[in-house]
mmCIF file of the N, C-alpha and C atoms, coordinates in Angstrom:
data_MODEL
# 
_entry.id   MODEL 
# 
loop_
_atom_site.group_PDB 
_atom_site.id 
_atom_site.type_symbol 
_atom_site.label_atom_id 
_atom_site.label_alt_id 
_atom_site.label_comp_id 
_atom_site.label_asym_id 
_atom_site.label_entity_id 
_atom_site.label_seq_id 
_atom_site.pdbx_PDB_ins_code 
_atom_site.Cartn_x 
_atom_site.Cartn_y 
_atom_site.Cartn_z 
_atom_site.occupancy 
_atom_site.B_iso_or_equiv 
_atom_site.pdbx_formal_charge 
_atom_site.auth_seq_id 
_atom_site.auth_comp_id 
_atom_site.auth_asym_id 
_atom_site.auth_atom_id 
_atom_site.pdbx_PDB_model_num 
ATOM 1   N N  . UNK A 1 1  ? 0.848  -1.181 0.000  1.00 0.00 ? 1  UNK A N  1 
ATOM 2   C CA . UNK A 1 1  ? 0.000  0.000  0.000  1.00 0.00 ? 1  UNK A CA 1 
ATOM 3   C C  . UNK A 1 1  ? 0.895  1.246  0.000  1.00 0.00 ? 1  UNK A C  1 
ATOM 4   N N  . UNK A 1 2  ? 0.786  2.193  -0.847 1.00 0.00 ? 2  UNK A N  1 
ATOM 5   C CA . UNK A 1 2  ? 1.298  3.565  -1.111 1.00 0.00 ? 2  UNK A CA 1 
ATOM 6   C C  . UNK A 1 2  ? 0.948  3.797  -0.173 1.00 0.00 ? 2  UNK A C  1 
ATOM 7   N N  . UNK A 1 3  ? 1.908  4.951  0.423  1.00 0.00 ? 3  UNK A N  1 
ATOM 8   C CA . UNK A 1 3  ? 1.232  6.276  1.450  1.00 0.00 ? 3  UNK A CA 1 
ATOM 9   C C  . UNK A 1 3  ? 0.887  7.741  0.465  1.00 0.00 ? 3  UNK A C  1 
ATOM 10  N N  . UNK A 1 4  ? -0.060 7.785  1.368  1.00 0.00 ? 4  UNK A N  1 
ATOM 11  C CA . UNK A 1 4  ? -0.410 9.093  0.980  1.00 0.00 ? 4  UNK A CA 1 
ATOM 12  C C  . UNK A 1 4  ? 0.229  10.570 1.046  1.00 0.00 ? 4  UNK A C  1 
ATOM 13  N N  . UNK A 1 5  ? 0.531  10.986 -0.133 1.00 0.00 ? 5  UNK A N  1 
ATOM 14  C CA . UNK A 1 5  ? 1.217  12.478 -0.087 1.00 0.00 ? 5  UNK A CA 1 
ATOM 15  C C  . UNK A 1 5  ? 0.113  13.354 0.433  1.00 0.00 ? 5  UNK A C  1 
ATOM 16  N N  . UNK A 1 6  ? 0.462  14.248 1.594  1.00 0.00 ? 6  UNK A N  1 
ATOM 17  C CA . UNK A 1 6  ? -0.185 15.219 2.088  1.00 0.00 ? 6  UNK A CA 1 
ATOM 18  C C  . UNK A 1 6  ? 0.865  16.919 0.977  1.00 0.00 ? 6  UNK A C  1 
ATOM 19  N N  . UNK A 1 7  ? -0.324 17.628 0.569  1.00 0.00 ? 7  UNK A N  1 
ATOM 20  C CA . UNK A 1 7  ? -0.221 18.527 0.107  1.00 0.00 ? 7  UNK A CA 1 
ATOM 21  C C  . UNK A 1 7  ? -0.307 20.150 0.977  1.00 0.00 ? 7  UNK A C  1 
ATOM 22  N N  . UNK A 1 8  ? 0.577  20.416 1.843  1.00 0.00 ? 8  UNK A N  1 
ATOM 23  C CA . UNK A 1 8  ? 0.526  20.907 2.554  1.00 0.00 ? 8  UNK A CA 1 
ATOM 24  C C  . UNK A 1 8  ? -0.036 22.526 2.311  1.00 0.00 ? 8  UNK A C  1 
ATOM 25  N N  . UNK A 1 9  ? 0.075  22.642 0.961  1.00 0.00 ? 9  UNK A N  1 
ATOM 26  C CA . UNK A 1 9  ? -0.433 24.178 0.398  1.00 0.00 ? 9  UNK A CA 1 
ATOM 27  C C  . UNK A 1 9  ? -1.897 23.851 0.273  1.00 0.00 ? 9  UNK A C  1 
ATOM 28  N N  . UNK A 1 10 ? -2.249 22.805 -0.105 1.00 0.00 ? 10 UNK A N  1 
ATOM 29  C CA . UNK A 1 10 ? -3.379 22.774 0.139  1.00 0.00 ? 10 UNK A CA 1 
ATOM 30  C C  . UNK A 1 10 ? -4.484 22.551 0.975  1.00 0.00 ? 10 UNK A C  1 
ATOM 31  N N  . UNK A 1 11 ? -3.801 22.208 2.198  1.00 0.00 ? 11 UNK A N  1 
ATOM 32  C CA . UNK A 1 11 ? -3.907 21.949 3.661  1.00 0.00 ? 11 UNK A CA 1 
ATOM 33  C C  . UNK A 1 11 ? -4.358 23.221 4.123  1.00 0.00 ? 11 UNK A C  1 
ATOM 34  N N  . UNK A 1 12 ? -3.325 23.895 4.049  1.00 0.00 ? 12 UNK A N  1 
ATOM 35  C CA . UNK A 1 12 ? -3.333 25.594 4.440  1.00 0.00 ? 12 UNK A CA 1 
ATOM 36  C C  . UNK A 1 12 ? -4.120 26.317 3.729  1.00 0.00 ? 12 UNK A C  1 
ATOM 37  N N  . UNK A 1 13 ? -4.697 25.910 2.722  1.00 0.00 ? 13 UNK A N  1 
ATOM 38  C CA . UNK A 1 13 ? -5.938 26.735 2.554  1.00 0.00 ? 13 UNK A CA 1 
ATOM 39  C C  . UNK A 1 13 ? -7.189 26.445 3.069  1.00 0.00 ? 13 UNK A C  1 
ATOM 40  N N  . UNK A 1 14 ? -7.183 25.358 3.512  1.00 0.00 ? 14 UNK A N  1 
ATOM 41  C CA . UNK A 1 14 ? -8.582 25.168 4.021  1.00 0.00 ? 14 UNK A CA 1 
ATOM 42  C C  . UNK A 1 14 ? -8.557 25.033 5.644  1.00 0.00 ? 14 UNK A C  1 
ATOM 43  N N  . UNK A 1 15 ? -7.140 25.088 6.313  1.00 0.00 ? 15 UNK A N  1 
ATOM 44  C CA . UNK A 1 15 ? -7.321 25.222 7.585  1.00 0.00 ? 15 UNK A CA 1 
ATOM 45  C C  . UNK A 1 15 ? -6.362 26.752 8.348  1.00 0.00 ? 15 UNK A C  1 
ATOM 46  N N  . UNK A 1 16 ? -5.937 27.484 7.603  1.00 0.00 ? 16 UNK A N  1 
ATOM 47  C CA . UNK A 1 16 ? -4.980 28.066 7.459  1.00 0.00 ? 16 UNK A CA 1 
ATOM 48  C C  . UNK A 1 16 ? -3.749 28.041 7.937  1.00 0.00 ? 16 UNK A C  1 
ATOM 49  N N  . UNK A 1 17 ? -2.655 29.225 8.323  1.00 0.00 ? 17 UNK A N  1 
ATOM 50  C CA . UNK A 1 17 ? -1.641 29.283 7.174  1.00 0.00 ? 17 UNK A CA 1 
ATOM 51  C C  . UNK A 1 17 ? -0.850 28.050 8.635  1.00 0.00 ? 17 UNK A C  1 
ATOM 52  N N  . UNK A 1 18 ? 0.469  27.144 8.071  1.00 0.00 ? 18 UNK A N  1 
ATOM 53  C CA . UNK A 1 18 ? 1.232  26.713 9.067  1.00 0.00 ? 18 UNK A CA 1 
ATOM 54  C C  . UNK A 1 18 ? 2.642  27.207 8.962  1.00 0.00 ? 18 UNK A C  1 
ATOM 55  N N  . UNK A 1 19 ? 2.905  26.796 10.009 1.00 0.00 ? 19 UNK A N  1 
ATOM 56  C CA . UNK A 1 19 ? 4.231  27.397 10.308 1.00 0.00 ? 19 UNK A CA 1 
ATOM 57  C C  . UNK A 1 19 ? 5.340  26.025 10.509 1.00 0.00 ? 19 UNK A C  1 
ATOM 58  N N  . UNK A 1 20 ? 6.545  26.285 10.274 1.00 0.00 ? 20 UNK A N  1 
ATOM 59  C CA . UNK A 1 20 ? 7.209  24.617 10.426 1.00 0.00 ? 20 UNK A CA 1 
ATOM 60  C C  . UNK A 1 20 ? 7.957  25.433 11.270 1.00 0.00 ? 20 UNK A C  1 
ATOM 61  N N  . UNK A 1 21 ? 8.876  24.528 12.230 1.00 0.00 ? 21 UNK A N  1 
ATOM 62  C CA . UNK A 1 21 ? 9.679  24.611 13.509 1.00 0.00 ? 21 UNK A CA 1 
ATOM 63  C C  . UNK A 1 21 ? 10.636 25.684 13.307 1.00 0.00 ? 21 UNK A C  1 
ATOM 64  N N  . UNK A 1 22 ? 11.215 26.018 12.209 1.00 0.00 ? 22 UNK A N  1 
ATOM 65  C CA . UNK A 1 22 ? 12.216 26.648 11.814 1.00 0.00 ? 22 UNK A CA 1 
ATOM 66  C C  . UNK A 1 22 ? 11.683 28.470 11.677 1.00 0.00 ? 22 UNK A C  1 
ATOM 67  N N  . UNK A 1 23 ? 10.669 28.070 10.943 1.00 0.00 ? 23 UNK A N  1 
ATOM 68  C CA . UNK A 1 23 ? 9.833  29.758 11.190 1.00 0.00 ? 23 UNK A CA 1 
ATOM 69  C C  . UNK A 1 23 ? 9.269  30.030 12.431 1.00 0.00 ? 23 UNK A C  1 
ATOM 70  N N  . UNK A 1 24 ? 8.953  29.069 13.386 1.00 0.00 ? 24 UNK A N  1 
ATOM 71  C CA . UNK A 1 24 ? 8.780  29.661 14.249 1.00 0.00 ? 24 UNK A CA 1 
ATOM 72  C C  . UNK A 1 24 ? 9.967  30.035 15.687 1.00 0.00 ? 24 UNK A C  1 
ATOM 73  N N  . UNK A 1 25 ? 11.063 29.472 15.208 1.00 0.00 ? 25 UNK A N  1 
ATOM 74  C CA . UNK A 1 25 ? 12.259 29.788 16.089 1.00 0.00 ? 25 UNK A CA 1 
ATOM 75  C C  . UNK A 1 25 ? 12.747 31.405 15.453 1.00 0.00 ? 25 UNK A C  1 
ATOM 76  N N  . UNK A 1 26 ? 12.907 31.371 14.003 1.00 0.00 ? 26 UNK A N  1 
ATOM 77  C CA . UNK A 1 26 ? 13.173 32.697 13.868 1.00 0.00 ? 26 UNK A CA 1 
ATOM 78  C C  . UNK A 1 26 ? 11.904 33.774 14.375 1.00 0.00 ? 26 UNK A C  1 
ATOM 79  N N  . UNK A 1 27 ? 10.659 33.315 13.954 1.00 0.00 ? 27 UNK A N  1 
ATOM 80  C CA . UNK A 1 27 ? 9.706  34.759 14.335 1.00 0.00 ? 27 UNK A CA 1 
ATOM 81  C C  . UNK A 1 27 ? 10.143 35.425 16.096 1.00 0.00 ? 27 UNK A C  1 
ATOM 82  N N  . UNK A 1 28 ? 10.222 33.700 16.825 1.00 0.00 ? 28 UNK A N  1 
ATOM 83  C CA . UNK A 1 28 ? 10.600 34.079 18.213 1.00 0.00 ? 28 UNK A CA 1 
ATOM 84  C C  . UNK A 1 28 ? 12.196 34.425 18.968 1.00 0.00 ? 28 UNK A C  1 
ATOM 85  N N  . UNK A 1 29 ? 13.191 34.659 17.527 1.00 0.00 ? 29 UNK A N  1 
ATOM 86  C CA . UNK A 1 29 ? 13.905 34.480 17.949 1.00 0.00 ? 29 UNK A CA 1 
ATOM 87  C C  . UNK A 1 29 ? 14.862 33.946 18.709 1.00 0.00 ? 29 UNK A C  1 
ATOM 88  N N  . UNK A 1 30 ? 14.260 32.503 18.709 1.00 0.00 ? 30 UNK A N  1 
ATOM 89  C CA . UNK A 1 30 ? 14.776 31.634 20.199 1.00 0.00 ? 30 UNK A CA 1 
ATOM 90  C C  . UNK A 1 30 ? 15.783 30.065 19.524 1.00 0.00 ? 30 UNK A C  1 
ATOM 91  N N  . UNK A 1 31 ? 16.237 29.577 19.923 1.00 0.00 ? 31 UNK A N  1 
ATOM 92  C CA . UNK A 1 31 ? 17.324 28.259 19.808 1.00 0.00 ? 31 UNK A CA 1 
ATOM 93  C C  . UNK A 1 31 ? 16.474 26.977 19.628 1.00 0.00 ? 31 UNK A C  1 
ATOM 94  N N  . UNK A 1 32 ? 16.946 26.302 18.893 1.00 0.00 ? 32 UNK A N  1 
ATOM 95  C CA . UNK A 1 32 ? 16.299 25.202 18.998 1.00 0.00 ? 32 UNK A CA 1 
ATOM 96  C C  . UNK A 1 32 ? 15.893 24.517 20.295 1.00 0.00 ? 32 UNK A C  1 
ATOM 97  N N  . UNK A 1 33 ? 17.018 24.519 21.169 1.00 0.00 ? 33 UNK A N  1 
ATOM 98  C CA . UNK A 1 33 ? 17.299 23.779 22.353 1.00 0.00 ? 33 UNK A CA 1 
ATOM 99  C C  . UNK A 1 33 ? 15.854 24.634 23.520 1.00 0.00 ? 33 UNK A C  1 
ATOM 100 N N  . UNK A 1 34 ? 15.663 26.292 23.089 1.00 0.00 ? 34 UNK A N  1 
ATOM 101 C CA . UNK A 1 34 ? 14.736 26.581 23.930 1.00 0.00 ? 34 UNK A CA 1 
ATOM 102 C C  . UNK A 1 34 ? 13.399 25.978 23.445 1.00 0.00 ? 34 UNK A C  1 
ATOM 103 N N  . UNK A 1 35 ? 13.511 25.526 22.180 1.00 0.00 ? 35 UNK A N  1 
ATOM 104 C CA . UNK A 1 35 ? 11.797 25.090 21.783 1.00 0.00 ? 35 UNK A CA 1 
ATOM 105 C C  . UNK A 1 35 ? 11.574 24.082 22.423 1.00 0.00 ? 35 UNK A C  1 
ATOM 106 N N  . UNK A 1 36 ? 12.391 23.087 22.520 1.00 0.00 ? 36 UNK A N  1 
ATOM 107 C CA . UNK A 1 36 ? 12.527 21.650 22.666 1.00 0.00 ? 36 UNK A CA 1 
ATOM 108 C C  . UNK A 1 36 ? 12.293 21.326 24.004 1.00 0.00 ? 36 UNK A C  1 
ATOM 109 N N  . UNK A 1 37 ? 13.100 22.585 25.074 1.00 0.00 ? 37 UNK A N  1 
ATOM 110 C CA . UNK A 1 37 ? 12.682 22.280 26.683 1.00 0.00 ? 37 UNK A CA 1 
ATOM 111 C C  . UNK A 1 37 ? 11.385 22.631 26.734 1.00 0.00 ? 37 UNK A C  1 
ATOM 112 N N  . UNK A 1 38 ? 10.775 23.495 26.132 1.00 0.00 ? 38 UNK A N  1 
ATOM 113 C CA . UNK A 1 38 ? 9.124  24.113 26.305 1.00 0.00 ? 38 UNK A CA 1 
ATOM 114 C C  . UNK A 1 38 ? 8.450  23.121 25.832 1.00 0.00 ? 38 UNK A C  1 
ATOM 115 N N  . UNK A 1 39 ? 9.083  22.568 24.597 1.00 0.00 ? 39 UNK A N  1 
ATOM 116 C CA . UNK A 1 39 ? 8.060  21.203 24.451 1.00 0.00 ? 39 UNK A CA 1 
ATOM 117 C C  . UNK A 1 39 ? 7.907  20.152 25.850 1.00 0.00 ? 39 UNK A C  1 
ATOM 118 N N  . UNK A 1 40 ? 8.686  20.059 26.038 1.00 0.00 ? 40 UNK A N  1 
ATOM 119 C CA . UNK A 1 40 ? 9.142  19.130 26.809 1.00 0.00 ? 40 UNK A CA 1 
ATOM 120 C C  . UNK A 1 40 ? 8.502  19.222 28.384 1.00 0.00 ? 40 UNK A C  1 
ATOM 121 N N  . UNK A 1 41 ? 8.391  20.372 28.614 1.00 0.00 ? 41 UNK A N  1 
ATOM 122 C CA . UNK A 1 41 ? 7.521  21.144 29.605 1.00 0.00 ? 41 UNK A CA 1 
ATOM 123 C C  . UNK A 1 41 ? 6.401  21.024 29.247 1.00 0.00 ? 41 UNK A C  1 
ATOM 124 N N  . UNK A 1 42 ? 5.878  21.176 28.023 1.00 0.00 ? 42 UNK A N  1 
ATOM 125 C CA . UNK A 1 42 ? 4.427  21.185 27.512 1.00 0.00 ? 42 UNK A CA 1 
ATOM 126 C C  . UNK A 1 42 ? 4.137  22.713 27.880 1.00 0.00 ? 42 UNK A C  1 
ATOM 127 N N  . UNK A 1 43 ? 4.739  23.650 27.618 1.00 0.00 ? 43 UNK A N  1 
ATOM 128 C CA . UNK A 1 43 ? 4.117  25.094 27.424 1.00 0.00 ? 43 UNK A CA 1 
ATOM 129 C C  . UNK A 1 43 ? 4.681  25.447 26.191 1.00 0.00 ? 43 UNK A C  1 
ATOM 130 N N  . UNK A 1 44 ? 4.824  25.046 25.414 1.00 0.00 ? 44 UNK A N  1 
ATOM 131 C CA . UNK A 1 44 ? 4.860  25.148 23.717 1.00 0.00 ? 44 UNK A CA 1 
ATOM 132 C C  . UNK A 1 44 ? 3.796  24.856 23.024 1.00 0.00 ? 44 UNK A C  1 
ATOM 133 N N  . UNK A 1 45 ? 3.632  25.787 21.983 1.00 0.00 ? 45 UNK A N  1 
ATOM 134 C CA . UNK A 1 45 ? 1.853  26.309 21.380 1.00 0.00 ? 45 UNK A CA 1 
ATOM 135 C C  . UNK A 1 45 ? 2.051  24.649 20.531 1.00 0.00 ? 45 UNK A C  1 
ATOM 136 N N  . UNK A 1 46 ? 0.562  24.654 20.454 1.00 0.00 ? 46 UNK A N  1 
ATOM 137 C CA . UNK A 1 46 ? 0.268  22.979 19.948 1.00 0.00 ? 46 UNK A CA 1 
ATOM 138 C C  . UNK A 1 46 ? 0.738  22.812 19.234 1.00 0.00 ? 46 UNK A C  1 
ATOM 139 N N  . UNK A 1 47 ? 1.301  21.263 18.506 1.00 0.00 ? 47 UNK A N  1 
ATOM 140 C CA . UNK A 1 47 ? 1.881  21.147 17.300 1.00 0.00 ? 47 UNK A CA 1 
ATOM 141 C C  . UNK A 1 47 ? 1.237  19.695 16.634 1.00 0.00 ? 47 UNK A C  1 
ATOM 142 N N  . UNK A 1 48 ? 1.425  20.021 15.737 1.00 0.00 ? 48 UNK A N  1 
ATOM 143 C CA . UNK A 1 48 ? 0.974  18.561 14.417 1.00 0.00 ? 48 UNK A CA 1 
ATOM 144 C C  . UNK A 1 48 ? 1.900  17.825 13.850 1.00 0.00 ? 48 UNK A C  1 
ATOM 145 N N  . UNK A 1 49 ? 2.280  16.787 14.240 1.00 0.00 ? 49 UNK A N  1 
ATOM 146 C CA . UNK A 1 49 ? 3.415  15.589 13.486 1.00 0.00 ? 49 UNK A CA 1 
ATOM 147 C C  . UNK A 1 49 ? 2.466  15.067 12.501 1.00 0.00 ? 49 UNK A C  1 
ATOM 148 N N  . UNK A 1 50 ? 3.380  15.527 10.933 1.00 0.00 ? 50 UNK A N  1 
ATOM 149 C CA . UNK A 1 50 ? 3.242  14.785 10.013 1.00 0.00 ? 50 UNK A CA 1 
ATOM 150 C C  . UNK A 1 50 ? 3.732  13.551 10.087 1.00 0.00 ? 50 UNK A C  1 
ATOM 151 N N  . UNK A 1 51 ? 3.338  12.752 8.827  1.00 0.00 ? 51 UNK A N  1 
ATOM 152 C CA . UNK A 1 51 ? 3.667  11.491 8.654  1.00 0.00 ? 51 UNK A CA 1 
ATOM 153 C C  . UNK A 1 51 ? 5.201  11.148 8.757  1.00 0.00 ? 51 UNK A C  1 
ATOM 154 N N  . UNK A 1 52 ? 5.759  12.395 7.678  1.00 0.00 ? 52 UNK A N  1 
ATOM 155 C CA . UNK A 1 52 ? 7.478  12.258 7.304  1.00 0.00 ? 52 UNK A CA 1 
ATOM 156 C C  . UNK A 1 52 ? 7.694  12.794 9.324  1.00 0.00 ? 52 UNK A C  1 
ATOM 157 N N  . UNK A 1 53 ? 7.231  13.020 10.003 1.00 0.00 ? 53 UNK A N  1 
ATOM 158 C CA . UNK A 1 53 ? 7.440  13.490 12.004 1.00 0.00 ? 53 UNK A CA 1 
ATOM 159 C C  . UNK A 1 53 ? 8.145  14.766 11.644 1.00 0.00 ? 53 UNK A C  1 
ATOM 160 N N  . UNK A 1 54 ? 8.029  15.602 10.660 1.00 0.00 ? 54 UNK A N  1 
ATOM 161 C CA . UNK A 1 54 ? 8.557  16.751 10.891 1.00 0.00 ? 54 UNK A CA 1 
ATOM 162 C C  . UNK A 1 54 ? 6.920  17.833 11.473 1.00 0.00 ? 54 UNK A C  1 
ATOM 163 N N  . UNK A 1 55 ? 7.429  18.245 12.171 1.00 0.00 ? 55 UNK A N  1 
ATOM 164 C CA . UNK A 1 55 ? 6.036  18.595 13.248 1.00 0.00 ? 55 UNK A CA 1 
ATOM 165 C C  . UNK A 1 55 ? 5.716  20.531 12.247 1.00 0.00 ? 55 UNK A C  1 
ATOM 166 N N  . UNK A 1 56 ? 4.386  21.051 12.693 1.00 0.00 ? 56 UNK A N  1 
ATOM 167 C CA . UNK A 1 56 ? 3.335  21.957 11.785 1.00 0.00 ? 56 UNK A CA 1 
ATOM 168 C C  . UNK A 1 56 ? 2.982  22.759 12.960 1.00 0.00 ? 56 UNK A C  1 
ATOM 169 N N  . UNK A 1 57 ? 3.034  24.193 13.045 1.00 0.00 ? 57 UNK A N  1 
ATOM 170 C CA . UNK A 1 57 ? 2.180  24.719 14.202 1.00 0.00 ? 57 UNK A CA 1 
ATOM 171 C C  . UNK A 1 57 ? 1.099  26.097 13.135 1.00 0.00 ? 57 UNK A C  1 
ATOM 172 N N  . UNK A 1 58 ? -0.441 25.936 13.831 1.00 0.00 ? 58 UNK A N  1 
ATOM 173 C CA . UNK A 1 58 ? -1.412 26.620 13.041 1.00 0.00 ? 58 UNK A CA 1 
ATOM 174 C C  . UNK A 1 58 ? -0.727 27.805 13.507 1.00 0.00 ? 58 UNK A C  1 
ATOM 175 N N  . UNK A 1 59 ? -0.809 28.948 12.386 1.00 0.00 ? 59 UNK A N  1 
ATOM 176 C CA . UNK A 1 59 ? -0.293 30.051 12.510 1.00 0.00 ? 59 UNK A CA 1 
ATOM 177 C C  . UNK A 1 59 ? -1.220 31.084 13.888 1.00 0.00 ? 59 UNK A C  1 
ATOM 178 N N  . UNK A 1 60 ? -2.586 30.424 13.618 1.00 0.00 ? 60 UNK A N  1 
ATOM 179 C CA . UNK A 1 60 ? -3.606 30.818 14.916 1.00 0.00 ? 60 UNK A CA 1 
ATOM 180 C C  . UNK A 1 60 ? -3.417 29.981 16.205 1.00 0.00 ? 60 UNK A C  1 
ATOM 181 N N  . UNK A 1 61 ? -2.932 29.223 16.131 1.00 0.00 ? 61 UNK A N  1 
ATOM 182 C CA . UNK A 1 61 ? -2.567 28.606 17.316 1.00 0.00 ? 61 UNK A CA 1 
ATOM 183 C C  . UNK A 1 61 ? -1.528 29.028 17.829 1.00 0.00 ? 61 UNK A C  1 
ATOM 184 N N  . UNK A 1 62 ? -0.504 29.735 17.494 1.00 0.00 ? 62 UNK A N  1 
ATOM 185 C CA . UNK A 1 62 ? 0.998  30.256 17.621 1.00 0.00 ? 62 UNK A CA 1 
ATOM 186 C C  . UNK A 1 62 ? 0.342  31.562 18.389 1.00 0.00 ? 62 UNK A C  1 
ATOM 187 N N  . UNK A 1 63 ? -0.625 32.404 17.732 1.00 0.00 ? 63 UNK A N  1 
ATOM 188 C CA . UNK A 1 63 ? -0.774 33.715 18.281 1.00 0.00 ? 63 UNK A CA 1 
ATOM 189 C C  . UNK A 1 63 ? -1.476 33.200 19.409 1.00 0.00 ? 63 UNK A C  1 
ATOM 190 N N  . UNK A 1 64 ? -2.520 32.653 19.399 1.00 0.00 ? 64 UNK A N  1 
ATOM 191 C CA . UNK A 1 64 ? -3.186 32.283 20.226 1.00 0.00 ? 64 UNK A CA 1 
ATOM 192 C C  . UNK A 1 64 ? -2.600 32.022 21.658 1.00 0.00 ? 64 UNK A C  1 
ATOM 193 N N  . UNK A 1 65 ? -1.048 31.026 21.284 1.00 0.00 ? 65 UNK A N  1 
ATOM 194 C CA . UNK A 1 65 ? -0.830 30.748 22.502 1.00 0.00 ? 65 UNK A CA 1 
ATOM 195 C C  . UNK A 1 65 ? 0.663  32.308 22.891 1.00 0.00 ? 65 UNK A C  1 
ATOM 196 N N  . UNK A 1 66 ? 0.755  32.725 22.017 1.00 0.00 ? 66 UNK A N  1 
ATOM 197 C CA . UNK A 1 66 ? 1.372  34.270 22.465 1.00 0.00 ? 66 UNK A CA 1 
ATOM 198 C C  . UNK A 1 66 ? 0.363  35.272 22.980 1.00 0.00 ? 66 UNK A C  1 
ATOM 199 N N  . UNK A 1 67 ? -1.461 36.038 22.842 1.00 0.00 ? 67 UNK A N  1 
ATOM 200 C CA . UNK A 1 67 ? -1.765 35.820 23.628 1.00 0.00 ? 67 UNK A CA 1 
ATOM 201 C C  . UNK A 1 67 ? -1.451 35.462 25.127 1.00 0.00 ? 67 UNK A C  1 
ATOM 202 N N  . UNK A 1 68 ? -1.516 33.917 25.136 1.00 0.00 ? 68 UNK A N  1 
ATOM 203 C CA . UNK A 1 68 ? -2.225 33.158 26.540 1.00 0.00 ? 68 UNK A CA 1 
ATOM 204 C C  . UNK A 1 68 ? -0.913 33.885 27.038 1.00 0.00 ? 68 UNK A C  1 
ATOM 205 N N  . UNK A 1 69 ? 0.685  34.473 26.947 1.00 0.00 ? 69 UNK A N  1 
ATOM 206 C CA . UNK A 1 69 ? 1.168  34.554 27.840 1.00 0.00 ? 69 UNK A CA 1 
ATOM 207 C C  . UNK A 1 69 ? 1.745  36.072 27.968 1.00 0.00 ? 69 UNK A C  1 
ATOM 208 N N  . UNK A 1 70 ? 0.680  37.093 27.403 1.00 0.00 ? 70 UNK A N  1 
ATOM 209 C CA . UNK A 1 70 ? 0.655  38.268 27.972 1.00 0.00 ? 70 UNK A CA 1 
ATOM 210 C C  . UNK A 1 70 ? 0.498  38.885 29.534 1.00 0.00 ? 70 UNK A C  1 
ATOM 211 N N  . UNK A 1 71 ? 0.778  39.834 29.653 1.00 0.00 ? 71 UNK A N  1 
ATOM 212 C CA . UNK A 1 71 ? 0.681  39.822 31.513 1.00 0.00 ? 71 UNK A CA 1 
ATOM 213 C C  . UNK A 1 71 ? -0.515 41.030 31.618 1.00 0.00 ? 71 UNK A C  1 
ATOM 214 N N  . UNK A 1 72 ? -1.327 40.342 32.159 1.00 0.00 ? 72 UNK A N  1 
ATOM 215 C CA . UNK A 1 72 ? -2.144 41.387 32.442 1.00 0.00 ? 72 UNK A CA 1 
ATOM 216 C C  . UNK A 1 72 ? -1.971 42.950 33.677 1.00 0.00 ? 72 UNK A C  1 
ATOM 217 N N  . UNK A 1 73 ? -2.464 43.642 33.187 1.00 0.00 ? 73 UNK A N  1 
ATOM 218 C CA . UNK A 1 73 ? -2.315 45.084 34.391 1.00 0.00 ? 73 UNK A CA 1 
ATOM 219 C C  . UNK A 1 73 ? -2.786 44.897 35.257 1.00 0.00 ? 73 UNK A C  1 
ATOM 220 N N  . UNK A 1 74 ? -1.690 45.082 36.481 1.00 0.00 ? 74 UNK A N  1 
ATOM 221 C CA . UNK A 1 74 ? -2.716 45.081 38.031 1.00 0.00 ? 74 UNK A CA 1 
ATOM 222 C C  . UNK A 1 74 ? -3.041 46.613 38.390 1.00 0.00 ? 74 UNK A C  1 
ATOM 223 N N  . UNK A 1 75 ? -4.691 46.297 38.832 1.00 0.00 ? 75 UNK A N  1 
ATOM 224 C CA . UNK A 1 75 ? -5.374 47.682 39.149 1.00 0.00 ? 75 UNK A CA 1 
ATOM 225 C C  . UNK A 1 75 ? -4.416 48.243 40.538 1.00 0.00 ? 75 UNK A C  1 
ATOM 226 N N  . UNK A 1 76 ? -4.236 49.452 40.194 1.00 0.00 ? 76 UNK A N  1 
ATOM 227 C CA . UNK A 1 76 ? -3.469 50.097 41.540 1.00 0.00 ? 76 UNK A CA 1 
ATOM 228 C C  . UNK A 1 76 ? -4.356 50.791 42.463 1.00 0.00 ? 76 UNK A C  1 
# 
């Protein structure tokens, strides 16, 4: 049995846009080694392992979880 080629441009249009591990170390500026302990921690924004295990993060899920770790103002 063939495996199935996933078409990832076409993925992203109907769920939108993804981001692979590498764009999201540069957007955050951060090391591989820091993604990997946050994974590892589990406070790293969700991610999707493809088939080939190179892992996908939804570009709304990325903000989403930047968001979750804004600091809110304390009333004085």
């Amino acid at each position: 049995m063939k495996p199935t080629a996933i078409n990832i441009a076409h993925a992203s249009n109907r769920t939108g846009t993804w981001m692979t591990v590498p764009e999201l170390l540069a957007e955050l500026d951060i090391k591989r080694r820091t993604w990997q302990r946050w994974r590892a921690l589990g406070v790293a924004p969700r991610c999707h392992r493809l088939p080939n295990g190179e892992l996908r993060i939804k570009r709304r899920d990325f903000e989403s979880w930047l968001d979750s770790l804004a600091e809110t103002r304390r009333a004085s």
